[in-house]
C-alpha positions in Angstrom: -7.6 -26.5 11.7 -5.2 -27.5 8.8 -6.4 -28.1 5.5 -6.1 -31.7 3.8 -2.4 -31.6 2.3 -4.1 -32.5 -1.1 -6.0 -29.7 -1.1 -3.9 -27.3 0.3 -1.5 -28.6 -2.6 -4.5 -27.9 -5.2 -4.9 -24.2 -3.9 -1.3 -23.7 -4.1 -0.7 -24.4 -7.9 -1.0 -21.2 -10.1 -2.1 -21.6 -13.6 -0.3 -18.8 -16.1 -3.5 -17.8 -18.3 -1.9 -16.0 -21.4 -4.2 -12.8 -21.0 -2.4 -12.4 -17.8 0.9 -13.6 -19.0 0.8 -10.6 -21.7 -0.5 -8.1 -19.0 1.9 -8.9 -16.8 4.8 -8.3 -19.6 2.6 -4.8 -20.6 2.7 -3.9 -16.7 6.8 -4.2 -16.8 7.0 -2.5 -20.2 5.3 0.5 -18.8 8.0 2.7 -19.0 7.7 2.8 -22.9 4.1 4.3 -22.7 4.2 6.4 -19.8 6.9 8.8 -17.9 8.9 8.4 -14.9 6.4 8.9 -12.3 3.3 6.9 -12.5 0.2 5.4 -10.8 -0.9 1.9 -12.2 -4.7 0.9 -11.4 -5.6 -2.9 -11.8 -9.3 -3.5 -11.2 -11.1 -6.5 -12.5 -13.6 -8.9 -11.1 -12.8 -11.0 -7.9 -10.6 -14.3 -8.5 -9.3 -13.3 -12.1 -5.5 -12.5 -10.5 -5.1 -9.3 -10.0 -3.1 -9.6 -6.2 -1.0 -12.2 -8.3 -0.1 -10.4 -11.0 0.7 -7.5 -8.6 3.2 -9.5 -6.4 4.2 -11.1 -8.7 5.1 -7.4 -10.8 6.6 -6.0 -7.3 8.6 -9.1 -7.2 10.4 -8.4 -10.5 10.4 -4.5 -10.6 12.4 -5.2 -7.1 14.5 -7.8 -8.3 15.1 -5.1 -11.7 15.9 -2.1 -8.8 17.9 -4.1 -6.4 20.8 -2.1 -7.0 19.2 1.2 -6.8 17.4 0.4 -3.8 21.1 -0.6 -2.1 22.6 2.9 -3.8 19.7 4.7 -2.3 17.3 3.9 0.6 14.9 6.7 0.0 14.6 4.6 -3.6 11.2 3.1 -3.7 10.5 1.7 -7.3 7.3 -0.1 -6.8 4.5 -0.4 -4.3 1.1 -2.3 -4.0 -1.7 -1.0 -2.1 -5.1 -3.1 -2.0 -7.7 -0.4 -1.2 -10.9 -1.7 -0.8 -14.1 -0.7 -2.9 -16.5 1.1 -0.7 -19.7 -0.9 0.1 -21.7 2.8 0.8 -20.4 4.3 -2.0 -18.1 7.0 0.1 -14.5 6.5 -0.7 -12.9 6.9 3.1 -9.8 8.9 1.6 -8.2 9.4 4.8 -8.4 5.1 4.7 -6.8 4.9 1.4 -4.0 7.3 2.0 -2.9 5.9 5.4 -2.4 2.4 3.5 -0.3 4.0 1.0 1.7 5.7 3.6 2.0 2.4 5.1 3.8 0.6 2.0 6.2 3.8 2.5 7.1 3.1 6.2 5.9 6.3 6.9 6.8 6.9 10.3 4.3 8.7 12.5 0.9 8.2 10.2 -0.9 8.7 13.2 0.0 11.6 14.0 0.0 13.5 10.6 -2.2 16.5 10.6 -4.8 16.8 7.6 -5.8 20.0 7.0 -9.4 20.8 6.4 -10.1 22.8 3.3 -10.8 26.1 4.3 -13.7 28.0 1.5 -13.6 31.8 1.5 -16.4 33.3 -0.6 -18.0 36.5 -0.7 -15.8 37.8 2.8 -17.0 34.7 4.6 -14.9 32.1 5.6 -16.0 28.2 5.6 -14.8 25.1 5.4 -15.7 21.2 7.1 -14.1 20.5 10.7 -12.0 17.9 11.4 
């Protein structure tokens, strides 16, 4: 079932709010606060823009890149992962790294071994099983 062309034109239209206009320029000046490698975290409530600003920032840091990207492959200068809060409150790492693999096109994720911490105290060894 299609939506009304009206309203599918309403939901389509993206209004530029100046908070997120100067975040969005703060995002792409990044590399004056910070080093080379970095993790960015956007959180905010639901609805305010966040996934917009983020492709919207992966759009431009690509477009920046292009030619390093073409140089080099391997090059990856931007990603966007949504990870979902937990409703439980038990982050499901093994969740959140298998979708940043995924914006990698990391081949194989299924079949990558993760180790379970092994614990050695007082001559006894211990440690969760897989």
């Amino acid at each position: 079932m299609s939506l009304d062309p009206r309203l599918q034109a309403f939901k389509d239209i993206t209004l530029r709010h100046e908070k997120i206009k100067r975040a969005f320029e703060a995002a792409l000046d990044i590399d004056a606060y910070f080093g080379q490698e970095k993790i960015v975290i956007l959180t905010g409530a639901t609805g305010v823009g966040k996934s917009t600003l983020c492709q919207r920032l992966v759009t431009e840091i690509q477009a920046r890149f292009c030619q390093e990207m073409e140089d080099d492959p391997g090059f990856i200068p931007v990603i966007y992962v949504r990870i979902p809060a937990p409703i439980n409150g038990d982050f499901n790492w093994k969740d959140g790294m298998i979708r940043i693999l995924e914006q990698f096109n990391e081949p194989l994720i299924r079949r990558k071994v993760i180790q379970a911490p092994v614990i050695e105290l007082a001559g006894e060894v211990g440690g969760r099983a897989n």
